[in-house]
Biopython code that builds the backbone (N, CA, C, O; Angstrom):
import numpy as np
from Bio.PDB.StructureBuilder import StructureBuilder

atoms = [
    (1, "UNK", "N", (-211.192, 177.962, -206.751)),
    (1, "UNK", "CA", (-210.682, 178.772, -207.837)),
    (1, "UNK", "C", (-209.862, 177.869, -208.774)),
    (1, "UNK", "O", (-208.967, 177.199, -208.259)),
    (2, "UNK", "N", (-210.084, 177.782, -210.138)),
    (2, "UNK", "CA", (-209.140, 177.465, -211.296)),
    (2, "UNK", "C", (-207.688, 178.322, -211.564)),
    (2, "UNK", "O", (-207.564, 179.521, -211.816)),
    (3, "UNK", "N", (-207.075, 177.712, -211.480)),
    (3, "UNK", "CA", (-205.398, 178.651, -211.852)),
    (3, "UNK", "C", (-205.103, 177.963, -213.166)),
    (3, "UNK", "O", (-205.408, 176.782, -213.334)),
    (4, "UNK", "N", (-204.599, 178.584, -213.963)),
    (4, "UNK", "CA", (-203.966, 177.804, -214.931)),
    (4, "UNK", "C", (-202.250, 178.736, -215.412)),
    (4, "UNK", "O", (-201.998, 179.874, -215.807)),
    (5, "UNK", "N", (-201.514, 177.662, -215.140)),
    (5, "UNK", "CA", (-199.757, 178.587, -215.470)),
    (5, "UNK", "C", (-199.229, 177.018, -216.049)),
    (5, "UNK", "O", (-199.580, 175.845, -215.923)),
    (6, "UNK", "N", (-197.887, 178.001, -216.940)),
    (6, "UNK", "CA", (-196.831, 177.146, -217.754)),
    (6, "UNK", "C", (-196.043, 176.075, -216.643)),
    (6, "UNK", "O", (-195.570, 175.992, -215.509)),
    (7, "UNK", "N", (-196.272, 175.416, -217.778)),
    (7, "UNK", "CA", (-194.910, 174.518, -216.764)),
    (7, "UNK", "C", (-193.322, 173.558, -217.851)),
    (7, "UNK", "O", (-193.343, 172.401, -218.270)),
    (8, "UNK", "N", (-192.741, 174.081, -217.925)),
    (8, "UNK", "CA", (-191.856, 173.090, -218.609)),
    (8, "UNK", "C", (-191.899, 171.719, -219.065)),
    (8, "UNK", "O", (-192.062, 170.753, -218.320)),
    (9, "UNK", "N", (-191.736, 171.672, -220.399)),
    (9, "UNK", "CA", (-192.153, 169.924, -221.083)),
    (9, "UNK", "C", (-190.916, 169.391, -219.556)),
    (9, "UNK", "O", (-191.676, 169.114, -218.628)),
    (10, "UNK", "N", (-189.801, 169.242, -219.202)),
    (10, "UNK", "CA", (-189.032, 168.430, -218.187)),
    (10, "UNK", "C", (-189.581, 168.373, -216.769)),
    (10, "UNK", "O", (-189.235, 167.532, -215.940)),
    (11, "UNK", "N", (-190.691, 169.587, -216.514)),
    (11, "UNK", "CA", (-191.195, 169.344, -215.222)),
    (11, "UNK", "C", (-192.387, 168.658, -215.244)),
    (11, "UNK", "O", (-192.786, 167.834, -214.421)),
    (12, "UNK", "N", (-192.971, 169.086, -216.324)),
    (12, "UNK", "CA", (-194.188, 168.089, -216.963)),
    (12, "UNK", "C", (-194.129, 166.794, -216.819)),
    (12, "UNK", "O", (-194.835, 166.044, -216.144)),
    (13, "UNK", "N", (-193.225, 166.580, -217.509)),
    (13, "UNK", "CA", (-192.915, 164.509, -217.592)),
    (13, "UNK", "C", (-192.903, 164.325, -215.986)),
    (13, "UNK", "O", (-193.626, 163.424, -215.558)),
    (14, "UNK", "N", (-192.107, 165.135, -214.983)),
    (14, "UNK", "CA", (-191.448, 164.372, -214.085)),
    (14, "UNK", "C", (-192.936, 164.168, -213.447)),
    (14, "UNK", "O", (-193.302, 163.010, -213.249)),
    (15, "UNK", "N", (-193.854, 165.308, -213.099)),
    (15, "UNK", "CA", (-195.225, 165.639, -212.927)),
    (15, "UNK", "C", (-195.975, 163.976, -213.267)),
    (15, "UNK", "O", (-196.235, 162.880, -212.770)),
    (16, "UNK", "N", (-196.056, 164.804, -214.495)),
    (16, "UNK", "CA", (-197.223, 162.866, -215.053)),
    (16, "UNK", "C", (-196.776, 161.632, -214.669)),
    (16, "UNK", "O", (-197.594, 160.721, -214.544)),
    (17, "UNK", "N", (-195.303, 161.401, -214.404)),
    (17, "UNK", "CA", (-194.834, 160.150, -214.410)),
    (17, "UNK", "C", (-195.184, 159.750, -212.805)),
    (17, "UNK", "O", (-195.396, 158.567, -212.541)),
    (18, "UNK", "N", (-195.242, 160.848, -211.666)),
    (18, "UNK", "CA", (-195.979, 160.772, -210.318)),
    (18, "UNK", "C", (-194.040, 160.751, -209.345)),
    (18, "UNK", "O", (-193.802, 160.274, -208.235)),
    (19, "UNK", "N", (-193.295, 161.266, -210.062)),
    (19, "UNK", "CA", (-191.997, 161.470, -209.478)),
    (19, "UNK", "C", (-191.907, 162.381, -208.533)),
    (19, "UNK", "O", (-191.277, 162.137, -207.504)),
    (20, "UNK", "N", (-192.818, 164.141, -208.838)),
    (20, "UNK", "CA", (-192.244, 165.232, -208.921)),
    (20, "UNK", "C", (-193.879, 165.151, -208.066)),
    (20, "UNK", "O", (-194.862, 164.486, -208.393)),
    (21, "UNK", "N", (-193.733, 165.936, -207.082)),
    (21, "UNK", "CA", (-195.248, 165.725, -205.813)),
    (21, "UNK", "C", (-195.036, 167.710, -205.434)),
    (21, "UNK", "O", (-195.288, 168.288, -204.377)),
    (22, "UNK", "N", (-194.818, 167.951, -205.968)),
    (22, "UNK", "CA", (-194.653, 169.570, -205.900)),
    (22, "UNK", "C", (-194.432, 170.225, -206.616)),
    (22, "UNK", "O", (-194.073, 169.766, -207.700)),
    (23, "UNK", "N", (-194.528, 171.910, -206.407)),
    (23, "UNK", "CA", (-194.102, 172.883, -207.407)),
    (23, "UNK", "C", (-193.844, 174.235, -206.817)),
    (23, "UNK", "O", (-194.627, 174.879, -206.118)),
    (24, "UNK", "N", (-192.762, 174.541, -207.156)),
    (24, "UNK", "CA", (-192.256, 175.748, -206.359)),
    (24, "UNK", "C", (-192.620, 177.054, -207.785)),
    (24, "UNK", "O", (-192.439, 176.917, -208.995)),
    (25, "UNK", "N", (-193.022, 177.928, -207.221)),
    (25, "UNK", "CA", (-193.569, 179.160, -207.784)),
    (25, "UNK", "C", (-193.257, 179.886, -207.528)),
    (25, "UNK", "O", (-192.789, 179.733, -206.399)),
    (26, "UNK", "N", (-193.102, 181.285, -208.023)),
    (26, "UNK", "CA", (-193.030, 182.672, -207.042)),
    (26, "UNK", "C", (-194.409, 183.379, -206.896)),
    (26, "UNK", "O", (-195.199, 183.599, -207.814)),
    (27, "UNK", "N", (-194.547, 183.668, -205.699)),
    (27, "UNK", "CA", (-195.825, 184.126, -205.022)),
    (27, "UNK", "C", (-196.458, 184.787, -205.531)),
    (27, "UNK", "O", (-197.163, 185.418, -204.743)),
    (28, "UNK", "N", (-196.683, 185.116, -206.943)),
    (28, "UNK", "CA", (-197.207, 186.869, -207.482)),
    (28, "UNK", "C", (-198.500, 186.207, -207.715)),
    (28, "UNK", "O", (-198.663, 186.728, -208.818)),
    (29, "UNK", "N", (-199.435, 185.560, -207.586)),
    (29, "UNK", "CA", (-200.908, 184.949, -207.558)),
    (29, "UNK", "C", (-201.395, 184.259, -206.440)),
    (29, "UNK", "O", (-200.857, 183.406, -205.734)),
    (30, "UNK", "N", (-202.929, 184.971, -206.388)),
    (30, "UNK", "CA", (-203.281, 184.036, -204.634)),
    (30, "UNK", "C", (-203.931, 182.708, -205.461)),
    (30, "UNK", "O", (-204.580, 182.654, -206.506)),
    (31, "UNK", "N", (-203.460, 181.649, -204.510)),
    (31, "UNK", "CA", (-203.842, 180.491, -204.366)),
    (31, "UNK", "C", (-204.145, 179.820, -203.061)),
    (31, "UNK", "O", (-203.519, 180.219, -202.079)),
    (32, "UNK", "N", (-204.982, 178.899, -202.922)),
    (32, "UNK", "CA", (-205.462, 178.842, -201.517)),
    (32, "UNK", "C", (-205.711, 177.175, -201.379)),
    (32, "UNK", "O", (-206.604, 176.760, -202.118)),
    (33, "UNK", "N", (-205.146, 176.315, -200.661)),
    (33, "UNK", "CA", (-205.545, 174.802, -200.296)),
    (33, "UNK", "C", (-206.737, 174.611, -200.745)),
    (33, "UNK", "O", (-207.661, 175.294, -200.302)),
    (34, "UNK", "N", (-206.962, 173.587, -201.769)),
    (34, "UNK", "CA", (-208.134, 173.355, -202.133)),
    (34, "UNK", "C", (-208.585, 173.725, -203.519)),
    (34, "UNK", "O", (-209.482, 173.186, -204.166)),
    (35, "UNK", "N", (-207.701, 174.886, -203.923)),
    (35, "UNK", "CA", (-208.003, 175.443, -205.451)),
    (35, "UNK", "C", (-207.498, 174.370, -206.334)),
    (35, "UNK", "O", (-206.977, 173.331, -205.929)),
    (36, "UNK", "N", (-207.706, 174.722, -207.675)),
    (36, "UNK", "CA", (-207.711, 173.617, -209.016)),
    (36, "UNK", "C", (-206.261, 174.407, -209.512)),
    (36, "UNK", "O", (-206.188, 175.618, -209.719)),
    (37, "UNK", "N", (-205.293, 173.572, -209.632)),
    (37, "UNK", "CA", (-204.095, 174.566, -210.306)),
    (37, "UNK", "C", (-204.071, 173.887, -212.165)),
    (37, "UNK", "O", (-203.431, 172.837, -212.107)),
    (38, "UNK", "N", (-204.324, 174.027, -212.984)),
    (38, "UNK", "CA", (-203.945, 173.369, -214.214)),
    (38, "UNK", "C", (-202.745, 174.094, -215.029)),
    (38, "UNK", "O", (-202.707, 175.248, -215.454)),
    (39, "UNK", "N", (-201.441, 172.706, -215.146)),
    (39, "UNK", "CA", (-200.207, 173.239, -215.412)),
    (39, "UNK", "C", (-200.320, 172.574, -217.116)),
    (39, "UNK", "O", (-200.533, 171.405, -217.439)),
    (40, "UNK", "N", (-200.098, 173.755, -217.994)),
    (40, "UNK", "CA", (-200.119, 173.642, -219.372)),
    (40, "UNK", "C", (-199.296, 173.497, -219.840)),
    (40, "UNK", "O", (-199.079, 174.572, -220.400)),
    (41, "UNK", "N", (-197.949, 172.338, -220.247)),
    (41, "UNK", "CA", (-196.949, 172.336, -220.852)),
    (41, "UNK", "C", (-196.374, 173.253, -221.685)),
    (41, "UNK", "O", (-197.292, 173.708, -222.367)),
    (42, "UNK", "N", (-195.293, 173.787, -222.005)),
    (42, "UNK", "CA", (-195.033, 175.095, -222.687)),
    (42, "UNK", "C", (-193.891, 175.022, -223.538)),
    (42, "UNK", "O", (-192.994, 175.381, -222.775)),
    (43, "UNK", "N", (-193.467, 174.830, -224.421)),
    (43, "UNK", "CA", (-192.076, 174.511, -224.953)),
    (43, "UNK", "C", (-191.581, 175.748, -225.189)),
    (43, "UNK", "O", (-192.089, 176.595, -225.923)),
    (44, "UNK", "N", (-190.261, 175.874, -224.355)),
    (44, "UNK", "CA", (-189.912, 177.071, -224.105)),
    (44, "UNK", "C", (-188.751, 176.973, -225.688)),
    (44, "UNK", "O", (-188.036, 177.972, -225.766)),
    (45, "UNK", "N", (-188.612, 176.300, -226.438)),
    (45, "UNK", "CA", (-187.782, 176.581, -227.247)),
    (45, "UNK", "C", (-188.399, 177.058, -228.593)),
    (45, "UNK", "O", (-187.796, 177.696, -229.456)),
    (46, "UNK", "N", (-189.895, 176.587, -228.644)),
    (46, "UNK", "CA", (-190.611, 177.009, -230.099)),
    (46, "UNK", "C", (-191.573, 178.047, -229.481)),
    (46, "UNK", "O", (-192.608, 178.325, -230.088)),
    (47, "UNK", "N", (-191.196, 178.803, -227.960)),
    (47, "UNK", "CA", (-192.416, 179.197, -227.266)),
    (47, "UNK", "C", (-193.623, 179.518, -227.402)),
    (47, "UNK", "O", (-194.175, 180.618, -227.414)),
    (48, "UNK", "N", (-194.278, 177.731, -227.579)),
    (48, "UNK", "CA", (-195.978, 177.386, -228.357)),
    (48, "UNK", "C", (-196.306, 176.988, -226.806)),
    (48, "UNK", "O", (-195.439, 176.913, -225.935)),
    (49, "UNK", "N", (-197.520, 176.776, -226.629)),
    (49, "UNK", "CA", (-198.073, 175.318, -225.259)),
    (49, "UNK", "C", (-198.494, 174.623, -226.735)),
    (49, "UNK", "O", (-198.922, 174.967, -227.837)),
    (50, "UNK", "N", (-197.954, 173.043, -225.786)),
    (50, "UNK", "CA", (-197.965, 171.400, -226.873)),
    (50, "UNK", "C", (-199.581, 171.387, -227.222)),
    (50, "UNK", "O", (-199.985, 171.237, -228.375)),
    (51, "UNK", "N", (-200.517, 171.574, -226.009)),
    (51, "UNK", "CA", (-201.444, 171.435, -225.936)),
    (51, "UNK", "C", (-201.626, 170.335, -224.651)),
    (51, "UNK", "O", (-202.674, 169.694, -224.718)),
    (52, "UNK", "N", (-201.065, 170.139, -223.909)),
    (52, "UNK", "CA", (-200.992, 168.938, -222.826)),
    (52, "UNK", "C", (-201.168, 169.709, -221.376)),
    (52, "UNK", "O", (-200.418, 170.668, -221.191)),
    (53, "UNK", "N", (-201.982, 169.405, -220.471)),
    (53, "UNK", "CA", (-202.024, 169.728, -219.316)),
    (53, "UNK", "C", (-202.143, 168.864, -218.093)),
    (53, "UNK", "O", (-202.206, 167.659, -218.339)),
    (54, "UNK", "N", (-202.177, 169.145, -217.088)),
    (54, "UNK", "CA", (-202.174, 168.423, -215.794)),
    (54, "UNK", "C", (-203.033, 168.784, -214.903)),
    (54, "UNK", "O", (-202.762, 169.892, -214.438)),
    (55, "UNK", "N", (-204.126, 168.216, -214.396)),
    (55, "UNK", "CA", (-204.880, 169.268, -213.187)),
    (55, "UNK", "C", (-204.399, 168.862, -212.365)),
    (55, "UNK", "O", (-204.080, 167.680, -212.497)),
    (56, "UNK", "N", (-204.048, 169.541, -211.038)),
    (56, "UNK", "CA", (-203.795, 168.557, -209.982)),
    (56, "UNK", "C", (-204.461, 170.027, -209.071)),
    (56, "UNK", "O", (-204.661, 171.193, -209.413)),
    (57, "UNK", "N", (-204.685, 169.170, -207.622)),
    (57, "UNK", "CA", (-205.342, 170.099, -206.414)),
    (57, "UNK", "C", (-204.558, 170.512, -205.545)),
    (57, "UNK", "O", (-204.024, 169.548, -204.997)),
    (58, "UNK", "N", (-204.131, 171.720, -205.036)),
    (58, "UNK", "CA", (-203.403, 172.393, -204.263)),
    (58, "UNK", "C", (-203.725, 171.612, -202.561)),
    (58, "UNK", "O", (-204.793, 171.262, -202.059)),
    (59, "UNK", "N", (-202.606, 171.562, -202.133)),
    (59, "UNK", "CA", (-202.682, 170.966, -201.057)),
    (59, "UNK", "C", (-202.193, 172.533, -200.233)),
    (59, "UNK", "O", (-202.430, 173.715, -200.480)),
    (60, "UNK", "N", (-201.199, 171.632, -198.877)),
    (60, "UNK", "CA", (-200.479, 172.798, -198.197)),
    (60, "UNK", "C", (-199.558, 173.584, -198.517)),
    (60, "UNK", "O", (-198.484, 173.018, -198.719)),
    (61, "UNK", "N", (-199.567, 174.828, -198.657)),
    (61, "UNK", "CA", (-198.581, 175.703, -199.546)),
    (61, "UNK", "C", (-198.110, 176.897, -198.606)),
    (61, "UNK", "O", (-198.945, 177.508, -197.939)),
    (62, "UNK", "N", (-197.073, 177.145, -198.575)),
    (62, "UNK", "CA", (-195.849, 177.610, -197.874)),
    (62, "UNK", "C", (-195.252, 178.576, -198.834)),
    (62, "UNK", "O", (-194.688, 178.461, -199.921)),
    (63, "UNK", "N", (-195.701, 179.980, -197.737)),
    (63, "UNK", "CA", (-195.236, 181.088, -198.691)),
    (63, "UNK", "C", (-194.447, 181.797, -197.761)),
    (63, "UNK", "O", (-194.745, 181.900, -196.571)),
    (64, "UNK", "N", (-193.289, 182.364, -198.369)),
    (64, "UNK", "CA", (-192.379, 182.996, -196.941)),
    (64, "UNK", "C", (-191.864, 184.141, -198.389)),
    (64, "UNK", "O", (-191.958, 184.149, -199.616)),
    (65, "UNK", "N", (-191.200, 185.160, -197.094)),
    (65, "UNK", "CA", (-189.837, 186.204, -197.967)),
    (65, "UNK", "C", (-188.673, 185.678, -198.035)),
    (65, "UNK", "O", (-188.560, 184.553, -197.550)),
    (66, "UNK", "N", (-187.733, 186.181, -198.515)),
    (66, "UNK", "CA", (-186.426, 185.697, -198.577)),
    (66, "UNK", "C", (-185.912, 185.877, -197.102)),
    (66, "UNK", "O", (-185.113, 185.116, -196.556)),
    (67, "UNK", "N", (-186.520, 187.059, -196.499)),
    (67, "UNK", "CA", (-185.882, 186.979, -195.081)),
    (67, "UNK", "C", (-186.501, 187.181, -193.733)),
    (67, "UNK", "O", (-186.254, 187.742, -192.666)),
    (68, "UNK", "N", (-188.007, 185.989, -194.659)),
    (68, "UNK", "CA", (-188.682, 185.493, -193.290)),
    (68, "UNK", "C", (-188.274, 184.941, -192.134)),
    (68, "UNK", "O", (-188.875, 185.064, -191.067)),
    (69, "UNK", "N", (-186.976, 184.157, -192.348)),
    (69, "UNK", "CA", (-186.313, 183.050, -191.502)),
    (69, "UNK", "C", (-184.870, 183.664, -190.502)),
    (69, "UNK", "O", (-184.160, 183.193, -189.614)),
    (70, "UNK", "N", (-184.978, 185.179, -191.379)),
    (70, "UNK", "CA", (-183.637, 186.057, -190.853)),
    (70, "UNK", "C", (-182.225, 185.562, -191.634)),
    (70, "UNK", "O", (-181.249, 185.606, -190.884)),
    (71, "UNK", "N", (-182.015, 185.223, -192.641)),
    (71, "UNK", "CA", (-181.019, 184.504, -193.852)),
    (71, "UNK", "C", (-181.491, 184.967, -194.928)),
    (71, "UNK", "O", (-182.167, 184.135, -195.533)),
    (72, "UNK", "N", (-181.380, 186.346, -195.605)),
    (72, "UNK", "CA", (-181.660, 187.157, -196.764)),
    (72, "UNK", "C", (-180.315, 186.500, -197.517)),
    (72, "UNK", "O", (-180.222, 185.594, -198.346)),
    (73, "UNK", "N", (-179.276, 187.380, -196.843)),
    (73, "UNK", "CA", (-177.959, 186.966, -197.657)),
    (73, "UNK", "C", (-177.596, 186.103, -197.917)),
    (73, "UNK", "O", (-177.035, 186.021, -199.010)),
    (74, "UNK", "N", (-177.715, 184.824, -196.972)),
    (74, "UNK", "CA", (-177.238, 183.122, -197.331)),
    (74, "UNK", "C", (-178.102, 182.628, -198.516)),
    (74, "UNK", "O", (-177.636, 182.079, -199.514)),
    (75, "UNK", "N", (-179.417, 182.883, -198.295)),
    (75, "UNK", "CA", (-180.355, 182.542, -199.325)),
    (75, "UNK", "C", (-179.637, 182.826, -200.660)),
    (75, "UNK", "O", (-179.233, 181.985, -201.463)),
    (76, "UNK", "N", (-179.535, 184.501, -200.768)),
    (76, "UNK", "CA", (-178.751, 184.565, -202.379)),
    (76, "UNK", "C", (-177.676, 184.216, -202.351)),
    (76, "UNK", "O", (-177.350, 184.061, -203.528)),
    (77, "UNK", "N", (-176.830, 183.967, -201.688)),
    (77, "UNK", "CA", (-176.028, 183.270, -201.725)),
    (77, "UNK", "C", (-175.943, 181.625, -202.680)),
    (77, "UNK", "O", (-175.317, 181.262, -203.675)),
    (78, "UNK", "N", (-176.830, 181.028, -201.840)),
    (78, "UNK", "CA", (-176.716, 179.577, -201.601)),
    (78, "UNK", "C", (-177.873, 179.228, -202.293)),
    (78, "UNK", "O", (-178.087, 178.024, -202.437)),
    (79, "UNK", "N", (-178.759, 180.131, -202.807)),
    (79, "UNK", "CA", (-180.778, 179.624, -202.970)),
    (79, "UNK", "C", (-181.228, 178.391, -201.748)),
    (79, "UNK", "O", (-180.754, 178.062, -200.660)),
    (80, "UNK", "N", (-182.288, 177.979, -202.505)),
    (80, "UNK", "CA", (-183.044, 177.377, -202.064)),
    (80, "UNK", "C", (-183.253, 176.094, -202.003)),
    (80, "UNK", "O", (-183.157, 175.845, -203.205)),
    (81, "UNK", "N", (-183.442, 175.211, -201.567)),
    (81, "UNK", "CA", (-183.847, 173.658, -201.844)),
    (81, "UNK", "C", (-185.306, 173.320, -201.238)),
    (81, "UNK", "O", (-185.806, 173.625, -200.155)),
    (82, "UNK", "N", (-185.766, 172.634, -202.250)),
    (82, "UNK", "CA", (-187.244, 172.219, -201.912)),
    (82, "UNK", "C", (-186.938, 170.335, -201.806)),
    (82, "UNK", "O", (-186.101, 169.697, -202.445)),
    (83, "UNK", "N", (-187.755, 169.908, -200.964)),
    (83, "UNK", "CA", (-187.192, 168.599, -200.587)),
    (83, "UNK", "C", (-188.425, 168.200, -200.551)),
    (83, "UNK", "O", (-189.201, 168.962, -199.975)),
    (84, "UNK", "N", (-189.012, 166.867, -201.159)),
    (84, "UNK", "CA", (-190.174, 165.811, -201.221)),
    (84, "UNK", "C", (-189.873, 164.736, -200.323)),
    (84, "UNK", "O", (-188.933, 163.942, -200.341)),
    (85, "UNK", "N", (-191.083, 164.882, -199.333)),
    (85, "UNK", "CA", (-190.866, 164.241, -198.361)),
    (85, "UNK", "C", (-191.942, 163.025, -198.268)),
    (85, "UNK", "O", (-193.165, 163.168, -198.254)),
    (86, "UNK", "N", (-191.108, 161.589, -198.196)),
    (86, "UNK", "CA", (-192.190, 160.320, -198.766)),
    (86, "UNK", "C", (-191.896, 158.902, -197.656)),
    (86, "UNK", "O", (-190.791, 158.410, -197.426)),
    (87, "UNK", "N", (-192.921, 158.555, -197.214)),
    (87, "UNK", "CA", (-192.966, 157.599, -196.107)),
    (87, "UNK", "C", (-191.832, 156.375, -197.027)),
    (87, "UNK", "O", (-191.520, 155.307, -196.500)),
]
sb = StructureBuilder()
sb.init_structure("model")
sb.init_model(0)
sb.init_chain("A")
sb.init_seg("    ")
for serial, (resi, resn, name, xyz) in enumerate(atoms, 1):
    if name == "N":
        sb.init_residue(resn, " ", resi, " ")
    sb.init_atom(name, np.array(xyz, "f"), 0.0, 1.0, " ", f" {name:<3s}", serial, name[0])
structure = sb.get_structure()
C-alpha cells in the first residue's frame, strides 16, 4: 500500500539528511511493514506543500494505547519519548 501524509519542512531536513530513522504518528490509518509511506513537506506557516517528498519503506511499527503499559496518567503527565536506537 502507498500512504502519503505531511511532514514538517524541520522533520523533513532531519529525514533527508539520514539523522532522523523514524516517525511517530498517531494511529488513525492502517499501515503495515512493508507499505510505501511518502512524507510531503508542508509549510505549516504559508500552509502550501513546497512540493518536496521522501519515500521511505515502513519497517517495524509499534502501536500501543496510552494505557497499554498500565501508565495512562504518567504518560499525560510526562508524554512520551521515542528513542533511535544505532549500533
Amino acid at each position: 500500500m502507498i500512504i502519503k501524509k505531511k511532514i514538517w519542512p524541520e522533520y523533513f531536513e532531519k529525514i533527508k539528511s539520514g539523522k532522523k530513522k523514524f516517525e511517530v504518528r498517531m494511529a488513525d490509518f492502517p499501515i503495515n511493514e512493508g507499505d510505501t509511506l511518502i512524507l510531503e513537506e508542508y509549510d505549516t506557516k504559508t500552509k502550501t506543500y513546497t512540493g518536496r517528498s521522501i519515500t521511505k519503506k515502513a519497517g517495524y511499527i509499534l502501536k500501543f494505547k496510552l494505557d497499554s503499559f498500565g501508565q495512562e496518567e504518567e504518560i499525560k503527565k510526562n508524554g512520551l519519548m521515542v528513542i533511535q536506537l544505532e549500533d
